[in-house]
C-alpha positions in Angstrom: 0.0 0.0 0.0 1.2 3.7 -0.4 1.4 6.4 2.0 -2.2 7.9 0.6 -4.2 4.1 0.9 -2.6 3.5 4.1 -2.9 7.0 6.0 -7.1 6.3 4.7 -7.1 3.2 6.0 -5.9 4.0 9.4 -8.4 7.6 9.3 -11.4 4.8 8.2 -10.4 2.8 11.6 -9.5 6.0 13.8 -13.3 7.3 13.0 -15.3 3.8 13.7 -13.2 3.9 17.0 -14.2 7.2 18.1 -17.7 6.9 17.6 -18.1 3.5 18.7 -16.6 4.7 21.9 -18.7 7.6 22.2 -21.6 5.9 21.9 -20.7 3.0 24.1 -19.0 6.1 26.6 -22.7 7.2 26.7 -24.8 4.2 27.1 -22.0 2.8 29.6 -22.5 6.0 32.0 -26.0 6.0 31.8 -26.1 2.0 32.8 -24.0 2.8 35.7 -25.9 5.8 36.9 -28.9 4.0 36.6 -27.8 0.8 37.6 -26.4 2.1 40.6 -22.8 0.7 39.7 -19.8 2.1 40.2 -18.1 -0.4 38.5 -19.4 0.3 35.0 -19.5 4.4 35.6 -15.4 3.9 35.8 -15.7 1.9 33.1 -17.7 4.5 30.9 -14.5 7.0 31.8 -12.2 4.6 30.5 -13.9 4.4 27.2 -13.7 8.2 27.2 -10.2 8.2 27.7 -10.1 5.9 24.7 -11.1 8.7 22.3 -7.9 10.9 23.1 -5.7 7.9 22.9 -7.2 7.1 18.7 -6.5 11.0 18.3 -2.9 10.4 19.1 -2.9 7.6 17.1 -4.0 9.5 13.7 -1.6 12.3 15.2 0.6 9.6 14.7 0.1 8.5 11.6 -0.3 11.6 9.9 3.1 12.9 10.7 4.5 9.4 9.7 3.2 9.6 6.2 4.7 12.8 5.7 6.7 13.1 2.2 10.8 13.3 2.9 11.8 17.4 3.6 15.0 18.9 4.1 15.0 18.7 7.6 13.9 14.7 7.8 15.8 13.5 4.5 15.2 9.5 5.7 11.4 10.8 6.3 9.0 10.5 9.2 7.9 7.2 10.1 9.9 7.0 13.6 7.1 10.0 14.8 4.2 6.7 14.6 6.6 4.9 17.2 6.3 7.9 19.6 2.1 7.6 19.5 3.0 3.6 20.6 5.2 5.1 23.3 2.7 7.1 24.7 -0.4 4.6 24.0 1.9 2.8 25.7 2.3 4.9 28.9 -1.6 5.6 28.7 -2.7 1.5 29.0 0.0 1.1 31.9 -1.4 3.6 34.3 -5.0 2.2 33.0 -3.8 -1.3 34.1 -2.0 0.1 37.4 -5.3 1.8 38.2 -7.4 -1.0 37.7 -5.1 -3.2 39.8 -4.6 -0.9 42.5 -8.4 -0.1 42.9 -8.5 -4.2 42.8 -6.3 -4.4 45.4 -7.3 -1.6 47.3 -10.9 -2.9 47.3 -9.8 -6.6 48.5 -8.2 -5.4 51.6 -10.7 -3.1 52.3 -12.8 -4.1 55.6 -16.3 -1.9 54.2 -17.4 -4.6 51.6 -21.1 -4.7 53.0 -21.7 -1.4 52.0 -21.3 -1.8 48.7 -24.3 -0.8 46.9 -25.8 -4.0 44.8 -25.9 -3.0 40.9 -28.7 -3.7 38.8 -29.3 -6.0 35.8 -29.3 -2.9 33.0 -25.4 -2.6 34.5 -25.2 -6.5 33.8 -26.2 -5.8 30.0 -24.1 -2.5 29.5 -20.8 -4.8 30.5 -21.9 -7.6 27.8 -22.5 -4.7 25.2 -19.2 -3.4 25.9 -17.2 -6.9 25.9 -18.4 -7.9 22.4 -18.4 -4.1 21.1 -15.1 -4.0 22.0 -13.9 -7.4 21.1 -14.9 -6.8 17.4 -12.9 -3.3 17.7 -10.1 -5.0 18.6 -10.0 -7.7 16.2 -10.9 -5.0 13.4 -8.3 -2.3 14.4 -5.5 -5.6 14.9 -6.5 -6.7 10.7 -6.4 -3.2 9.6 -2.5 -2.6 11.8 -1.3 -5.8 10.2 -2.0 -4.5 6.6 -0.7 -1.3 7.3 1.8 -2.3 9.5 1.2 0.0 11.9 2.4 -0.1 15.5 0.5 3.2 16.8 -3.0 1.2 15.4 -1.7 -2.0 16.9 -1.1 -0.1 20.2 -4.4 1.4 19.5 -6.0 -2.6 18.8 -4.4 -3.7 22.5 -6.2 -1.0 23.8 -9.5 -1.9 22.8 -8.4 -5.6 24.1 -7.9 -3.9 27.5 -11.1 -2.7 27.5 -12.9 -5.7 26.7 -10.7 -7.3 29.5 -11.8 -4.9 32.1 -15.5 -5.0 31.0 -15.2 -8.4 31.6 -14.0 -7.6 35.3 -17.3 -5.5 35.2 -20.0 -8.4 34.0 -17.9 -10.8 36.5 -18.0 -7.9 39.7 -21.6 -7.2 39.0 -22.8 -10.3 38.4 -21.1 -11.7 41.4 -22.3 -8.8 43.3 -25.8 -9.5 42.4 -25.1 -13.0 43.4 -24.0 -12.3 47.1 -20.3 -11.5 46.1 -19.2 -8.1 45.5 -15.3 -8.7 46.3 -15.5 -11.4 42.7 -15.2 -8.0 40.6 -12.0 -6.7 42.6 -10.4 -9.9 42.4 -10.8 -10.4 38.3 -9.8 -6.7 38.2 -6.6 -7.4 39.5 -5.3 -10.5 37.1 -6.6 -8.2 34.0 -4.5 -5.5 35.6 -1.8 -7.8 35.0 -2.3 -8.9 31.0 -3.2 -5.0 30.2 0.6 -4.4 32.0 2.0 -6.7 29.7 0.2 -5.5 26.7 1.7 -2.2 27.4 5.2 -3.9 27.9 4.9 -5.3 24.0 3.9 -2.0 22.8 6.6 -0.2 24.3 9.4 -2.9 23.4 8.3 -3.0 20.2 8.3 1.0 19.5 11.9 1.3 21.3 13.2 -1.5 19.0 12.2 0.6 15.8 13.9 3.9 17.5 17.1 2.1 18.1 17.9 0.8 14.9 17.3 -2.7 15.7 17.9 -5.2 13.2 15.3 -7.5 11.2 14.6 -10.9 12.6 17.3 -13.4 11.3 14.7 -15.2 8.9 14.2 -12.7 7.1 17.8 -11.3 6.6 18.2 -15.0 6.2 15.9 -14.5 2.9 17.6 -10.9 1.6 20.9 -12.9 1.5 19.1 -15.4 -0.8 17.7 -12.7 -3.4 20.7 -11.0 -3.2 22.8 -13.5 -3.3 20.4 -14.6 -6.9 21.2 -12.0 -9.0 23.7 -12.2 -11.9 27.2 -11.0 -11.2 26.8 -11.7 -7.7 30.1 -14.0 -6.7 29.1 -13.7 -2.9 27.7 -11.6 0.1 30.1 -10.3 1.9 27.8 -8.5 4.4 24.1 -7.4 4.9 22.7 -5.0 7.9 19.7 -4.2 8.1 17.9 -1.4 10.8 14.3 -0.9 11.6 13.1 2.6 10.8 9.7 2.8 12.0 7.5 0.6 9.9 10.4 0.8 7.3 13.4 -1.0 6.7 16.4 -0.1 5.4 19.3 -2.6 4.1 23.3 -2.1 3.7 24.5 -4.8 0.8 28.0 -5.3 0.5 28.4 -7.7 -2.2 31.7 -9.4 -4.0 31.4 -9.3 -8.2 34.6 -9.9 -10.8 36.9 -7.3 -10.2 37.5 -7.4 -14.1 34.2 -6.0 -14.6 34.3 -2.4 -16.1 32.1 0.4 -13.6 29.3 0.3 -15.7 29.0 -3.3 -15.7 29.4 -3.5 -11.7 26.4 -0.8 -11.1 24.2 -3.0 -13.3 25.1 -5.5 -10.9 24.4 -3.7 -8.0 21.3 -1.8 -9.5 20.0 -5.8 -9.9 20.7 -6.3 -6.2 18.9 -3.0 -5.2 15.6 -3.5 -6.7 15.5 -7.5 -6.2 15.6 -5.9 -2.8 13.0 -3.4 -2.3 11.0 -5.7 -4.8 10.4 -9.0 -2.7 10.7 -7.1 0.4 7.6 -4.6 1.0 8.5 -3.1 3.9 12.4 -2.1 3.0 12.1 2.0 2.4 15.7 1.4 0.6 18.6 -0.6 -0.1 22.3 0.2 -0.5 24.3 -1.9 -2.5 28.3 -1.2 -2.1 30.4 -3.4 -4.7 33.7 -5.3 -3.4 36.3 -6.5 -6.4 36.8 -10.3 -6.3 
């Protein structure tokens, strides 16, 4: 996809998530008010928080898809990692919240005043689950095909919400049951899988800041294109560092050292766009010619 077809497809996702969690904001507030539970009014503020983390997100992507300036001559993709970084950040203290007030709730020695919820608070936590169960799963296709951290980030978020909506149906429907302290305990392990969703994000973003290098498969698979193309003798070397959602490769290949300079830049011409041909994601490929 280019820049235009994938900035649209992450606009088309950004907008279904923002009104989807308007709506469900509203309808999750209004269950909770109500429904007398407190449980799903925190939950409605959660989903409103949600709404400023997809506007970082298309922040994000925007600035990403920038065309190369003078002032960013290897372009802009690294700005999309910084909207992970700070998704990141924002489903951390979402999952530290929800674990502490877990905790906090466990220990606490005033569990039989807590006020039993009512059944419209029961459906609001089922609408939410499968709400935002399908907005994950949608927002995770669309990051895939766009491969785009920020809307993956984004995709874990939704997850995080259906996690803690789950905590809500389990708290309420436990409470209505004769077992209020069931929804701080569940809020506490989801604490803990919305902690390590964060963790991905994060690593993953940091890994495309520091130049980290492809996986070895597929350098493994460069070296075999490469290595294809006419004139080629040998590989001498290959490095490869994560820009972003781009890649960018440094060929050193071996050729006959007989060759005239025209004939060796065919060669390495060959080696560039077998390259940035079979491999979608590489942004470019330099190809540096040793005499053999």
């Amino acid at each position: 996809m280019n820049k235009a077809e994938t900035k649209a497809a992450a606009i088309r996702v950004s907008f279904v998530s923002i009104v989807s969690n308007v709506v469900l904001s509203v309808f999750k507030l209004f269950a909770g008010i109500t429904g007398s539970s407190a449980a799903m009014i925190s939950d409605a503020v959660h989903s409103v928080s949600d709404v400023l983390s997809t506007f970082i997100v298309i922040a994000g992507i925007n600035i990403a898809n920038r065309s190369d300036d003078k002032d960013h001559r290897y372009g802009h993709e690294r700005f999309e990692c910084i909207a992970s970084i700070i998704l990141a950040g924002t489903l951390l203290a979402t999952g530290i919240g929800i674990g502490y007030e877990g905790i906090k709730n466990i220990i606490s020695e005033d569990r039989g005043k807590l006020v039993v919820p009512e059944s419209i608070a029961l459906i609001a936590a089922v609408v939410s689950i499968l709400t935002k169960e399908a907005m994950y799963h949608y927002t995770k296709h669309t990051a895939i095909k766009i491969n785009s951290g920020s809307l993956m980030a984004d995709a874990w978020h939704h997850r995080s919400d259906a996690l803690s909506s789950v905590g809500s149906l389990i708290g309420i429907g436990g409470a209505m049951l004769g077992f209020p302290v069931l929804d701080s305990v569940f809020a506490v392990v989801i604490s803990a899988f919305i902690v390590k969703a964060a963790y991905d994000i994060f690593k993953d973003a940091t890994d495309k800041l520091v130049d980290t290098s492809c996986d070895e498969e597929t350098v493994g698979r460069m070296r075999e294109v490469a290595a294809a193309q006419s004139g080629v003798i040998e590989i001498d070397e290959i490095k490869t560092r994560l820009f972003g959602s781009k890649i960018y490769v440094d060929i050193e290949i071996g050729a006959d050292k007989s060759l005239t300079l025209e004939e060796a830049h065919r060669i390495a011409e060959s080696v560039h766009e077998s390259i940035e041909n079979n491999f979608e994601n590489v942004k470019h490929c330099m190809v540096h010619v040793n005499p053999k």
